[in-house]
PyMOL Python script that loads the backbone (N, CA, C, O; Angstrom):
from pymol import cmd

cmd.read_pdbstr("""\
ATOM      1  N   UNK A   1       4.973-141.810-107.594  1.00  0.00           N
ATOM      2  CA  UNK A   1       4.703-140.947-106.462  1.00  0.00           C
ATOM      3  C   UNK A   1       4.360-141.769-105.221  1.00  0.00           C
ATOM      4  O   UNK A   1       4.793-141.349-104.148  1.00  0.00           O
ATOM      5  N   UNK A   2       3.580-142.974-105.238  1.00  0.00           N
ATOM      6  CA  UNK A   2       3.196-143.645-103.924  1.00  0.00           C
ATOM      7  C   UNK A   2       4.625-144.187-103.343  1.00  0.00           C
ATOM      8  O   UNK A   2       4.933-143.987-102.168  1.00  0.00           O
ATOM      9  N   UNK A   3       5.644-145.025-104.434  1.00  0.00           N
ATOM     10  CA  UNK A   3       6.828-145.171-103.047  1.00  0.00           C
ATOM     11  C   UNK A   3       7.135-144.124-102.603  1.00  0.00           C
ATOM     12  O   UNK A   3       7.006-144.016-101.384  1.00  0.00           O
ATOM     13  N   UNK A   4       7.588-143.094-103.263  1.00  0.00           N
ATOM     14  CA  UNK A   4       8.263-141.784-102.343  1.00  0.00           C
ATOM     15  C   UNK A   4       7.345-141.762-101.314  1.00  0.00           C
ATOM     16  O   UNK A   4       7.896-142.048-100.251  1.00  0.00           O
ATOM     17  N   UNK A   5       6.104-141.527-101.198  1.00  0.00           N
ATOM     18  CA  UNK A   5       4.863-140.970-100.064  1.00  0.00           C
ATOM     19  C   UNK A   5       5.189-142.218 -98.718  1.00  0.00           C
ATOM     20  O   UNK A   5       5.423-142.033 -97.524  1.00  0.00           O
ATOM     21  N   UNK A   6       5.083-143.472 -99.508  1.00  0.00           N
ATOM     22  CA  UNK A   6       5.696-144.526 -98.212  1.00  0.00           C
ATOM     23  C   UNK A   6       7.021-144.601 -97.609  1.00  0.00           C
ATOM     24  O   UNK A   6       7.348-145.101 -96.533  1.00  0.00           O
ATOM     25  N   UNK A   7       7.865-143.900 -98.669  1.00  0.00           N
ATOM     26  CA  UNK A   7       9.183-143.918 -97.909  1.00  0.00           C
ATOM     27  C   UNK A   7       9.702-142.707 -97.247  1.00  0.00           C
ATOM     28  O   UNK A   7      10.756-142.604 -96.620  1.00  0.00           O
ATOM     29  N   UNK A   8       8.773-141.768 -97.484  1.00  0.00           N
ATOM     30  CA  UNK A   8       8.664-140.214 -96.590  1.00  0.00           C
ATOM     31  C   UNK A   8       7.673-141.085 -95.066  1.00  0.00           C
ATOM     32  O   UNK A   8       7.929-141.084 -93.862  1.00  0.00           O
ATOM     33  N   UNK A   9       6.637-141.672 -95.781  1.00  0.00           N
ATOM     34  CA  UNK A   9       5.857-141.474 -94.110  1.00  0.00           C
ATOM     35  C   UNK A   9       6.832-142.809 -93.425  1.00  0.00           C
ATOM     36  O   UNK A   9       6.639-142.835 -92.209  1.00  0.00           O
ATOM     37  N   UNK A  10       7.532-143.593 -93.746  1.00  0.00           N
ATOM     38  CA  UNK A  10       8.201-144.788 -93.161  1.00  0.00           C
ATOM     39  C   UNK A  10       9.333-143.950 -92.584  1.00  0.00           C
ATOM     40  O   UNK A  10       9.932-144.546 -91.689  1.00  0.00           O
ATOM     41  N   UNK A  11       9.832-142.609 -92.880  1.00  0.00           N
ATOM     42  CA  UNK A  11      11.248-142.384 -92.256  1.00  0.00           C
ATOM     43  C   UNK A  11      10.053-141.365 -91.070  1.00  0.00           C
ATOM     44  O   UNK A  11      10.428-141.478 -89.903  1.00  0.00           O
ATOM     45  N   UNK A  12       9.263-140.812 -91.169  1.00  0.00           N
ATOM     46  CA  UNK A  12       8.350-140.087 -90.047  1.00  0.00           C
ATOM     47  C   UNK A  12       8.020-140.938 -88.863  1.00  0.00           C
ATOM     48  O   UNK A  12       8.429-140.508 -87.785  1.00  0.00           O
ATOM     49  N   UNK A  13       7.505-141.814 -88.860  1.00  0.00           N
ATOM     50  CA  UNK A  13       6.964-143.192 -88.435  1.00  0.00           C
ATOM     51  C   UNK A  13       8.191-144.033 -87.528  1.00  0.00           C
ATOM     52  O   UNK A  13       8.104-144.405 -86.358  1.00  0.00           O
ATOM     53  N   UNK A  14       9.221-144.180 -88.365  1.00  0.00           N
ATOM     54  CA  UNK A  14      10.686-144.082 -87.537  1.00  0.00           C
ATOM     55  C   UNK A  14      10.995-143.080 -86.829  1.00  0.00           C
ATOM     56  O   UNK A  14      11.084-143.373 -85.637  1.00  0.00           O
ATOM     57  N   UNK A  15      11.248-141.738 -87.132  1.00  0.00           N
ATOM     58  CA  UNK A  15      11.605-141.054 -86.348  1.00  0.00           C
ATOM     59  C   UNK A  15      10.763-140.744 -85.147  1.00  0.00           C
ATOM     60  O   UNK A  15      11.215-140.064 -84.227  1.00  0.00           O
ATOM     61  N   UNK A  16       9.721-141.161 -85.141  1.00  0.00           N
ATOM     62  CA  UNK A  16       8.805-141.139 -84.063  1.00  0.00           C
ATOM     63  C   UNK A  16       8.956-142.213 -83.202  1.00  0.00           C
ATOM     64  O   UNK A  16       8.879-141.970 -81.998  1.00  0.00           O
ATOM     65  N   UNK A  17       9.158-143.374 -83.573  1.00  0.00           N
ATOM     66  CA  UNK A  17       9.192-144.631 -82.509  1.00  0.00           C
ATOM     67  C   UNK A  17      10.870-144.250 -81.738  1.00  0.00           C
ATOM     68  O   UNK A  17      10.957-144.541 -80.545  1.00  0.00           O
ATOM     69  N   UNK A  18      11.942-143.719 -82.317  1.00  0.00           N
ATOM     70  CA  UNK A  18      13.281-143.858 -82.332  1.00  0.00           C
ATOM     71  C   UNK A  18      13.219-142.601 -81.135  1.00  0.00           C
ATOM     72  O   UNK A  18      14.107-142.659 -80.285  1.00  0.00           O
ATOM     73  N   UNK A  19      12.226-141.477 -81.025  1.00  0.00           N
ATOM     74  CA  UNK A  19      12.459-140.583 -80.316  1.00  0.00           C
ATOM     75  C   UNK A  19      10.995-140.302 -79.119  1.00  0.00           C
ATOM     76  O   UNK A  19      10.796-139.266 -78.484  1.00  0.00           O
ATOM     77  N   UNK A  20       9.983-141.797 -79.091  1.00  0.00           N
ATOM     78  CA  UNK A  20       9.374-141.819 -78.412  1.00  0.00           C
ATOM     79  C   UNK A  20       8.002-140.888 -78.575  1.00  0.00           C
ATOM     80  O   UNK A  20       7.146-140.730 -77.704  1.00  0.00           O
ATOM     81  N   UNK A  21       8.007-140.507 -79.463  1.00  0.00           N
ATOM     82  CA  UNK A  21       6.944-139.444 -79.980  1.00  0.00           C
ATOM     83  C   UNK A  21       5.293-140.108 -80.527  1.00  0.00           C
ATOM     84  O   UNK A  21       4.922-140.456 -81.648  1.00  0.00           O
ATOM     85  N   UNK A  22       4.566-140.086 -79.193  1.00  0.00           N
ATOM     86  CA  UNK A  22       3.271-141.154 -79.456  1.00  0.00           C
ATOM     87  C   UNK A  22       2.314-140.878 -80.654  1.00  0.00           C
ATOM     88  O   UNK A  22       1.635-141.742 -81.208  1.00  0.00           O
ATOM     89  N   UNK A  23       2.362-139.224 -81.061  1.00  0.00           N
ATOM     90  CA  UNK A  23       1.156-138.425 -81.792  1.00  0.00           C
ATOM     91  C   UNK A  23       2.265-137.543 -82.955  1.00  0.00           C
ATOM     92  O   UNK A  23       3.249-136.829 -82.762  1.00  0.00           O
ATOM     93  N   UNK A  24       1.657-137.930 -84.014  1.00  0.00           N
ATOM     94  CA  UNK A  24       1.893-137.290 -85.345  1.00  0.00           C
ATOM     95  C   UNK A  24       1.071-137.023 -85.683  1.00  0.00           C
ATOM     96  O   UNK A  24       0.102-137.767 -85.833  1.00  0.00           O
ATOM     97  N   UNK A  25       1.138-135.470 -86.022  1.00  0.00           N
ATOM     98  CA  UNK A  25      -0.150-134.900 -86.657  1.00  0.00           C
ATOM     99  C   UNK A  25       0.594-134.386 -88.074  1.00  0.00           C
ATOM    100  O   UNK A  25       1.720-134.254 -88.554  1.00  0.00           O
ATOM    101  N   UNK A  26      -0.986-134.167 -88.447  1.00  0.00           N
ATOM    102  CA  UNK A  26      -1.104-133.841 -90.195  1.00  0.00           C
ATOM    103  C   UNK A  26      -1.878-132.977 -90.177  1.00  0.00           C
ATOM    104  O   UNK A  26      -2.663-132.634 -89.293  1.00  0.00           O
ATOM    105  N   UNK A  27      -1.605-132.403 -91.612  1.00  0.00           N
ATOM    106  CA  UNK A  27      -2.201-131.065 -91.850  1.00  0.00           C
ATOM    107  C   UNK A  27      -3.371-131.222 -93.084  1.00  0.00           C
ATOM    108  O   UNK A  27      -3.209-132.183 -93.837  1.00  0.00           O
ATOM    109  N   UNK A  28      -4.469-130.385 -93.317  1.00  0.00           N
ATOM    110  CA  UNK A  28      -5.488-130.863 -93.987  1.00  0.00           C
ATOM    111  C   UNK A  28      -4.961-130.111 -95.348  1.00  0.00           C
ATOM    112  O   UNK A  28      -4.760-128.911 -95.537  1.00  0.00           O
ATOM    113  N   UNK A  29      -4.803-131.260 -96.254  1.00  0.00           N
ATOM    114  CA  UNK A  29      -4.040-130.312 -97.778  1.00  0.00           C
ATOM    115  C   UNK A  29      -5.238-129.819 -98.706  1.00  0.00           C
ATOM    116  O   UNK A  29      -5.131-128.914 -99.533  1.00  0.00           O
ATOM    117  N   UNK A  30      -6.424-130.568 -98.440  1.00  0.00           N
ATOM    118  CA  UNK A  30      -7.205-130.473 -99.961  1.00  0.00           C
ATOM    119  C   UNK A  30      -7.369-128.928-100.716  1.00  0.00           C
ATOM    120  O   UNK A  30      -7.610-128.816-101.918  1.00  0.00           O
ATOM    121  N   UNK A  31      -7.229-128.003 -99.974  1.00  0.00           N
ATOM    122  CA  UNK A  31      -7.494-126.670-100.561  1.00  0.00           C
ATOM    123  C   UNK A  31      -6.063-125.825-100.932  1.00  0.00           C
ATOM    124  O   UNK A  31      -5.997-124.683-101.388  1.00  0.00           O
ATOM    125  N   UNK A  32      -4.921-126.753-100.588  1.00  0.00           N
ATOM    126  CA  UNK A  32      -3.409-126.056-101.113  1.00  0.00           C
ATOM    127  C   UNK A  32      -3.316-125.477-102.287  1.00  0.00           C
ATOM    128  O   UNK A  32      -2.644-124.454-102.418  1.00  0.00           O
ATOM    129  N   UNK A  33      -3.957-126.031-103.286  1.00  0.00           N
ATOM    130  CA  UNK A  33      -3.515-125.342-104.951  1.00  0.00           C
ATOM    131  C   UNK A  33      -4.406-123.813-104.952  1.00  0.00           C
ATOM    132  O   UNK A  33      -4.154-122.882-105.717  1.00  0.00           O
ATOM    133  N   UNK A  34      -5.216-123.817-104.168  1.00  0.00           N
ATOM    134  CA  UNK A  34      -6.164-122.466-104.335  1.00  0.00           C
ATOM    135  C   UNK A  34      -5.342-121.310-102.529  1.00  0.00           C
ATOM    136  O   UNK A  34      -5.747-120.151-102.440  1.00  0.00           O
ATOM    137  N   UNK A  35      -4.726-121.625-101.844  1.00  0.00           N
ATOM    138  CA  UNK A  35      -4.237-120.984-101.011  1.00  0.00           C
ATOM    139  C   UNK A  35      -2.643-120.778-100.868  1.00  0.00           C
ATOM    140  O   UNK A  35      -2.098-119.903-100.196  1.00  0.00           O
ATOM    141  N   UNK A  36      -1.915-121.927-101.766  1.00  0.00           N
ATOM    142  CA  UNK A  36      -0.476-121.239-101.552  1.00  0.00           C
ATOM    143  C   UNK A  36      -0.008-120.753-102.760  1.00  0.00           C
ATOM    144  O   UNK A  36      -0.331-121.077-103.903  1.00  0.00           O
ATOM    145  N   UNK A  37       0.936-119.789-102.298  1.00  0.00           N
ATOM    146  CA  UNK A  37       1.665-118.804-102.884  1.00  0.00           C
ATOM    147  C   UNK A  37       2.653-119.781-103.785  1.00  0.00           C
ATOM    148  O   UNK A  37       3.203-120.846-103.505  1.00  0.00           O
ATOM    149  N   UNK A  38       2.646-119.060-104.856  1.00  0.00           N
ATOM    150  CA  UNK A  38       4.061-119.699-105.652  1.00  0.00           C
ATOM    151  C   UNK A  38       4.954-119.308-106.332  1.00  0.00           C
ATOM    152  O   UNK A  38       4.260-118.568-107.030  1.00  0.00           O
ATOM    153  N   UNK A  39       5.934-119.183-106.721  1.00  0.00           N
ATOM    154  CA  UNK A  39       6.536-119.111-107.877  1.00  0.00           C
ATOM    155  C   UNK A  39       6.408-119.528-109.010  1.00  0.00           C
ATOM    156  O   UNK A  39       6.110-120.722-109.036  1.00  0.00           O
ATOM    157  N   UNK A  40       6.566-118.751-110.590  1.00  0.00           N
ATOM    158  CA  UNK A  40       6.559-120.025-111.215  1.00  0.00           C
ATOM    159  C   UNK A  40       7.644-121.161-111.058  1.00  0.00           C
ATOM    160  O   UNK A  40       7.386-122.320-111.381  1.00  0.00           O
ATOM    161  N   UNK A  41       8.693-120.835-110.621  1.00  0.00           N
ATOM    162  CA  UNK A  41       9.346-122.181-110.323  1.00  0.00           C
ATOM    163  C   UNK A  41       8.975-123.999-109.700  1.00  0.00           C
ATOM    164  O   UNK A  41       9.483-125.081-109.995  1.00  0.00           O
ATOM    165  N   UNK A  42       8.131-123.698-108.975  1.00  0.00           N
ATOM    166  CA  UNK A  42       7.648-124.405-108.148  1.00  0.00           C
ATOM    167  C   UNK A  42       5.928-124.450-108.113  1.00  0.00           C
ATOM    168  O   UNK A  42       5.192-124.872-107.222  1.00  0.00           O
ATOM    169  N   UNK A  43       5.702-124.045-109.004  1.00  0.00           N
ATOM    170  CA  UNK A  43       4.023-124.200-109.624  1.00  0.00           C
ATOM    171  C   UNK A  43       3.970-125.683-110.030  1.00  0.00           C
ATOM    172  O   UNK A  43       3.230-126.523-109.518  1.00  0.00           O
ATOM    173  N   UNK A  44       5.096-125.944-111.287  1.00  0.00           N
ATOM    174  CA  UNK A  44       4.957-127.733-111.389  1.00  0.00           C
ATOM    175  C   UNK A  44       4.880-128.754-110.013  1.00  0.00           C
ATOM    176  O   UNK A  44       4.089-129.662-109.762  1.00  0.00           O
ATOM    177  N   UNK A  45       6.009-128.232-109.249  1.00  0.00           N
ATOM    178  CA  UNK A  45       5.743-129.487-107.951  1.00  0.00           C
ATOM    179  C   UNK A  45       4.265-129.190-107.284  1.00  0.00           C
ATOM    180  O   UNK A  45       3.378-130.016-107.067  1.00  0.00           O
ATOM    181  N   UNK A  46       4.255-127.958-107.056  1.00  0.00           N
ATOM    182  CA  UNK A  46       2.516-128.077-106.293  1.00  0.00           C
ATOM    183  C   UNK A  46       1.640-128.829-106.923  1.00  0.00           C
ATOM    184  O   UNK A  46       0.815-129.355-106.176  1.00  0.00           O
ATOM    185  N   UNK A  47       1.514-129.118-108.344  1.00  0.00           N
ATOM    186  CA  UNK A  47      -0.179-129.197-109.358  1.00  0.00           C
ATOM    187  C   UNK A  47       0.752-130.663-109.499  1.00  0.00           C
ATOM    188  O   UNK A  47      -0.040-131.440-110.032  1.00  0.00           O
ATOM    189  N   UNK A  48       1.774-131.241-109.322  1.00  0.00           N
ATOM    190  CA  UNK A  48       1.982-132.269-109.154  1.00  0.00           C
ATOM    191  C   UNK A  48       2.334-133.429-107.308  1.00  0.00           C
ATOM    192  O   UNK A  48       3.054-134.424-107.395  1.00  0.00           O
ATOM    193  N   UNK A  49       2.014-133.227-106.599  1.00  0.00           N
ATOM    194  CA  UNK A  49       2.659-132.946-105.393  1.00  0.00           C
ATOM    195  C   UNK A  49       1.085-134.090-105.350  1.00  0.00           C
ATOM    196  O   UNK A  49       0.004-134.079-105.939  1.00  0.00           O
ATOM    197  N   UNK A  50       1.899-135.197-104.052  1.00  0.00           N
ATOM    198  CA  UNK A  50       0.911-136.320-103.879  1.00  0.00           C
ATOM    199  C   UNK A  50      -0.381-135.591-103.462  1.00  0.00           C
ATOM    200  O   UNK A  50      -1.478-135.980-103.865  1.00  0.00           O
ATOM    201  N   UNK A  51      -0.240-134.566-102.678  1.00  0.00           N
ATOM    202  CA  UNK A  51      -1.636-134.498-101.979  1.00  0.00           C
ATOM    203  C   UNK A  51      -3.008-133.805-102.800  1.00  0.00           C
ATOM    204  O   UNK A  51      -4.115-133.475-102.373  1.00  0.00           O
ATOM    205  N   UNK A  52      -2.285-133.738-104.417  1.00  0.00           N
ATOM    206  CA  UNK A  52      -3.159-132.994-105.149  1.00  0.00           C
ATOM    207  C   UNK A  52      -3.624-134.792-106.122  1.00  0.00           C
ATOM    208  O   UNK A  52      -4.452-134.922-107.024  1.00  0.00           O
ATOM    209  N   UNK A  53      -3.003-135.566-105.679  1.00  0.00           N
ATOM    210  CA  UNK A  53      -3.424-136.770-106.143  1.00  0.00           C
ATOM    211  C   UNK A  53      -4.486-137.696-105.921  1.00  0.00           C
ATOM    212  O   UNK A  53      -4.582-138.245-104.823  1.00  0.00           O
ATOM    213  N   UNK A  54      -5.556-138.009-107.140  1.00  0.00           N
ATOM    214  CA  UNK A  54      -6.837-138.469-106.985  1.00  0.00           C
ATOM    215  C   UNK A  54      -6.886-139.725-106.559  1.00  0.00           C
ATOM    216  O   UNK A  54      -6.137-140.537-107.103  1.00  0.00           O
ATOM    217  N   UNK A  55      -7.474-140.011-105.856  1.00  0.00           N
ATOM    218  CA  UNK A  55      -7.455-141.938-105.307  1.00  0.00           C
ATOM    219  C   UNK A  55      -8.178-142.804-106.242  1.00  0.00           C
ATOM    220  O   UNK A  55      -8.250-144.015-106.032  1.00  0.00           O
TER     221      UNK A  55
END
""", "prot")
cmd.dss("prot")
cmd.show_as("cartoon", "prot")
cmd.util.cbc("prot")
cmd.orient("prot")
């Protein structure tokens, strides 16, 4: 899961220098598994999904 997370924020990070864009913002995840909606389809990627990942 950490390369994907570096090679998602490395193509963000690019697309920001490439289109002059000084400020990238982020969104605060810690409370996602108790506020979004799901399917069961897509229940595995949420309860697996980096931002539910412990440091």
């Amino acid at each position: 899961m950490q390369d994907q997370d570096h090679k998602v924020s490395r193509e963000i990070v690019d697309f920001a220098t490439d289109n002059t864009i000084a400020v990238i913002r982020l969104e605060q995840l810690t409370n996602m598994r108790q506020t979004a909606r799901t399917s069961r389809k897509n229940e595995k990627t949420l309860h697996t999904s980096s931002s539910t990942k412990q440091s």
